[in-house]
C-alpha positions as CSV (number, residue, x, y, z in Angstrom):
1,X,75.1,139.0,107.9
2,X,73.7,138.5,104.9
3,X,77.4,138.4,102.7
4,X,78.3,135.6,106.0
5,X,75.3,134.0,104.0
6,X,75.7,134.5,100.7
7,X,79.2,133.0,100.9
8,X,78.2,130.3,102.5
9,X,75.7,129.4,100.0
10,X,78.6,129.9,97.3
11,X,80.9,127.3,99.6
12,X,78.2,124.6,100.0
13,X,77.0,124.8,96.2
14,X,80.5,124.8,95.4
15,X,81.5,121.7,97.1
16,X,77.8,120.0,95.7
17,X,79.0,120.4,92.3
18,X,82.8,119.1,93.0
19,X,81.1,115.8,95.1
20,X,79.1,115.4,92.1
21,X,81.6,115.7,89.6
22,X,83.1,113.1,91.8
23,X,80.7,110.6,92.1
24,X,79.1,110.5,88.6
25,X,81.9,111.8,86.3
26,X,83.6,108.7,86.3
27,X,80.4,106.8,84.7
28,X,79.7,109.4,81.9
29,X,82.4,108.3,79.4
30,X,80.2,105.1,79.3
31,X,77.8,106.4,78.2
32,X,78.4,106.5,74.7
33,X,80.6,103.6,74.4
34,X,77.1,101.7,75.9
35,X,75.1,103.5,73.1
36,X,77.3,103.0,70.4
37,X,77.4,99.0,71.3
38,X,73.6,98.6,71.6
39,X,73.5,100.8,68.1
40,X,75.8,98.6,66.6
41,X,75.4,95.8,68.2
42,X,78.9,94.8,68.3
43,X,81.0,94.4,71.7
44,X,84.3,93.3,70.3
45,X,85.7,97.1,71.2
46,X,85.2,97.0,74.4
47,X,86.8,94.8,76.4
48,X,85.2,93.0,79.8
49,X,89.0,92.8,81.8
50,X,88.0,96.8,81.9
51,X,85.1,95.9,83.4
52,X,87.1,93.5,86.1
53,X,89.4,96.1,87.1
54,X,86.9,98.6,88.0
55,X,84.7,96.3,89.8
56,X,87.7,94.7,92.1
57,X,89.1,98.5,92.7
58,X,86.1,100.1,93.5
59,X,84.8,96.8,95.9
60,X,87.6,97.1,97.8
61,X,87.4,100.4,98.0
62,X,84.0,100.3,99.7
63,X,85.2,97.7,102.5
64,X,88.3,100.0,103.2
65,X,85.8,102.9,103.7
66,X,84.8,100.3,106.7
67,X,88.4,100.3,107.9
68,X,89.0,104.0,107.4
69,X,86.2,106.8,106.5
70,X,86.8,109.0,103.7
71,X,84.8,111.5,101.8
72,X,81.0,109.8,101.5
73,X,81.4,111.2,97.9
74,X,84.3,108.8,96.7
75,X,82.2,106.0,98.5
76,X,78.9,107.1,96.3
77,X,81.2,107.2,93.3
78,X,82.6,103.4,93.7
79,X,79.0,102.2,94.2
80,X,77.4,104.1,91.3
81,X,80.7,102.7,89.3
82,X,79.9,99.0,89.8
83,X,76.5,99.5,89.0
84,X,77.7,100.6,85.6
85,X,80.0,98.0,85.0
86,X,77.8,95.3,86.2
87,X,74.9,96.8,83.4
88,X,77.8,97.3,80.6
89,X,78.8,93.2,81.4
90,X,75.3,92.8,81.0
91,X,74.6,94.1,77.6
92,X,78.2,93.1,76.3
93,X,77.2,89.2,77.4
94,X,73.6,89.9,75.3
95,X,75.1,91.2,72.1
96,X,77.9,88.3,72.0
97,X,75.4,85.8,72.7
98,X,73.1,87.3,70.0
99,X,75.9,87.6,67.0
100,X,76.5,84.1,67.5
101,X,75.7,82.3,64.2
102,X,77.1,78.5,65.2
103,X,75.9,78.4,69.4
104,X,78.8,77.8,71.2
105,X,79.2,75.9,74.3
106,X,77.7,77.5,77.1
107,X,80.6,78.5,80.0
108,X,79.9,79.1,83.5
109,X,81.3,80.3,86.5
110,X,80.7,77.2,88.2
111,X,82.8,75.1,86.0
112,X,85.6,76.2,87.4
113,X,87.2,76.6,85.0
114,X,90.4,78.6,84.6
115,X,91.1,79.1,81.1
116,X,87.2,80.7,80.6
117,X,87.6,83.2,83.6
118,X,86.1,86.4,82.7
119,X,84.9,84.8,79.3
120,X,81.3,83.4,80.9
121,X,78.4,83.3,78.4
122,X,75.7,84.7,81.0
123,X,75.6,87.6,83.0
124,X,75.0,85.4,86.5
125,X,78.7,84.3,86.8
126,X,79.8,87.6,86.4
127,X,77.6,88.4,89.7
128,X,78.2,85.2,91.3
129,X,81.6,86.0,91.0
130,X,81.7,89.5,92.4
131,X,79.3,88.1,95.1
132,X,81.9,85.4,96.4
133,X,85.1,87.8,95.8
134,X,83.1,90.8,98.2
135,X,81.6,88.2,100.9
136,X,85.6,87.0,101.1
137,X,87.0,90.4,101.6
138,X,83.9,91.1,103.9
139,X,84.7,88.4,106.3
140,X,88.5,89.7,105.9
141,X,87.5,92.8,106.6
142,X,85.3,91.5,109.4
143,X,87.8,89.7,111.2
144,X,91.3,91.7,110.4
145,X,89.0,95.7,110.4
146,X,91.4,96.5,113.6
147,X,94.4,95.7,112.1
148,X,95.6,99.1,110.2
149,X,98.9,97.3,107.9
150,X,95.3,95.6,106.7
151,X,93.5,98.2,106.2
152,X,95.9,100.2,104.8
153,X,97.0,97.3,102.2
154,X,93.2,97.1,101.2
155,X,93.1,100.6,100.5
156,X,96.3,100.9,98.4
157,X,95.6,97.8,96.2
158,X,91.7,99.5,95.1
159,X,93.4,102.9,94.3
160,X,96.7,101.0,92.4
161,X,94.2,98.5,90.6
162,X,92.6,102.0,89.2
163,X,95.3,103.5,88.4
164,X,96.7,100.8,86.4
165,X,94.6,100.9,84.1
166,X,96.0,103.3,81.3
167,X,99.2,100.5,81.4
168,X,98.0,98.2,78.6
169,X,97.6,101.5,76.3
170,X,101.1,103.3,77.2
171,X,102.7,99.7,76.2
172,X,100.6,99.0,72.8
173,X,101.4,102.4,72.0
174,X,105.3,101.9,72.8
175,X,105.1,98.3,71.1
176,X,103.1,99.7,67.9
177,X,105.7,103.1,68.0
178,X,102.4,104.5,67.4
179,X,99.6,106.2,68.8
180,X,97.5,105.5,65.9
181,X,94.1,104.7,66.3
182,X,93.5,106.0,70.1
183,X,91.4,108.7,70.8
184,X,93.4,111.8,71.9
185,X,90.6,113.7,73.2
186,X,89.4,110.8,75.6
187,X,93.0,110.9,76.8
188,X,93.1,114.9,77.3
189,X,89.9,114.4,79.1
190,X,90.8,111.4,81.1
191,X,94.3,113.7,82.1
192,X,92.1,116.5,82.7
193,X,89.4,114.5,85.2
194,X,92.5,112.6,87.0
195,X,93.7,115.9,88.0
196,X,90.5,116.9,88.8
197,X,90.3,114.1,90.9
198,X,93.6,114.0,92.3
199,X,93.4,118.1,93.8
200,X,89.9,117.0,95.2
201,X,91.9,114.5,97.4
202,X,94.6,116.4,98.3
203,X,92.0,119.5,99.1
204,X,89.4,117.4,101.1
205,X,92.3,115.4,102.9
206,X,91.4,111.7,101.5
207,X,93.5,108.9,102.3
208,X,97.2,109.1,101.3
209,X,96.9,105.9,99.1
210,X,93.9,107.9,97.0
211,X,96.7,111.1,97.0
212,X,99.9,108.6,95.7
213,X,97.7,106.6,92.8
214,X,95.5,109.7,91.6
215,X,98.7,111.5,91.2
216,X,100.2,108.2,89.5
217,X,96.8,108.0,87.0
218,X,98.2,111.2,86.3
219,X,101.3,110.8,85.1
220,X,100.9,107.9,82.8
221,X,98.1,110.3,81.4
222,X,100.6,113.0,80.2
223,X,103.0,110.1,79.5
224,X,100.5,108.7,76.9
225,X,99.7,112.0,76.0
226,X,103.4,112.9,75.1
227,X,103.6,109.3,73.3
228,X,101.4,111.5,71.0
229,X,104.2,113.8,70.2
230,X,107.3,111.5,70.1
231,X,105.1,108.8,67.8
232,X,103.6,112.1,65.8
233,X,105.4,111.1,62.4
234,X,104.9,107.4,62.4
235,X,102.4,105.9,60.2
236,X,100.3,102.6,59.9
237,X,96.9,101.2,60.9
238,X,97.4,99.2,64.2
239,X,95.2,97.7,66.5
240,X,92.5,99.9,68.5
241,X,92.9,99.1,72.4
242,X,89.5,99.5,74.2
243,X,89.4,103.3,75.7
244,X,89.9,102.8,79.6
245,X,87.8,105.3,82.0
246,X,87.1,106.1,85.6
């Protein structure tokens, strides 16, 4: 009886720490990169399209949990990661405006205007426009929820927006022939939490579209990772390209 227990109690602690390895592990590698901007106040590192990514992946990730229930962790973790991004837009936008030494002309969501998207001066049309893009797919997801080519579209585009996101590095570092200047460690540990992620999904039966792209994250990981190797003898200072994390 008491072993039936104590294993039990190993199982359910177990699976506490894996859902919250889940749900905040994505956030932590922000933490320092939000540090060392407020320290130095400079933002130019980090870029806000990051930021855009994230928020549209893990928003539709939240209305396809509407259409199709997975793991309450990976729903937690999507929330918790637009929080983040939503206070890391925030300070970025206060620095920038801060460092300005001739004020520039103040640009708004509601211009409308194309060539400024993502390039606002305040932190409201960052919100206003995350507002309007989740009450769209809300009333989509309202009206088509019953629909499962829908649904199942919804999901696939919120996992394949996240998994993108290592592109833009594998391609400067193919362009440059270089890996120089990228942080090999955050890409060991972003190959290393992928995986983590990926076997949780496979283990706790997630969605097949979470399965496919955590596997893909994956393998542009160790791509990069052997981008280190082939591009090991080439020299020169290129440009940095902000760290992306999950």
């Amino acid at each position: 009886m008491n072993y039936v227990y104590e294993e039990l109690t190993i199982k359910d602690v177990a699976n506490w720490i894996a859902s919250g390895a889940i749900i905040f592990g994505g956030i932590i590698p922000y933490v320092p990169q939000y540090r060392e901007i407020k320290k130095r106040e400079d933002a130019e590192g980090f870029s806000l399209y990051v930021c855009l990514a994230l928020l549209i992946a893990n928003t539709l990730r939240i209305f396809f949990w509407f259409g199709k229930h997975y793991e309450v962790p990976l729903l937690m973790q999507s929330i918790f990661m637009i929080i983040t991004m939503f206070i890391m837009i925030k300070l970025c936008i206060s620095v920038q405006n801060r460092n300005q030494i001739i004020k520039a002309r103040e640009r708004v969501f509601a211009d409308l205007d194309a060539n400024f998207f993502w390039k606002w001066t305040d932190f409201q049309s960052y919100l206003d426009f995350m507002l309007l893009f989740a009450a769209l797919v809300g009333v989509l997801t309202y009206l088509l929820v019953d629909i499962p080519i829908f649904v199942e579209t919804m999901g696939l585009l919120a996992v394949l927006t996240e998994a993108m996101l290592g592109v833009p590095q594998f391609l400067r570092n193919f362009l440059n022939k270089s890996t120089s200047g990228m942080s090999i460690i955050m890409v060991a540990m972003w190959t290393l939490g992928d995986a983590f992620k990926t076997c949780y999904f496979i283990i706790r039966e997630a969605p097949i579209q979470f399965e496919v792209c955590g596997t893909l994250q994956v393998i542009i990981d160790i791509a990069i990772l052997a981008q280190v190797y082939i591009y090991q003898n080439n020299t020169g200072v290129h440009t940095r390209v902000p760290v992306r994390a999950d």
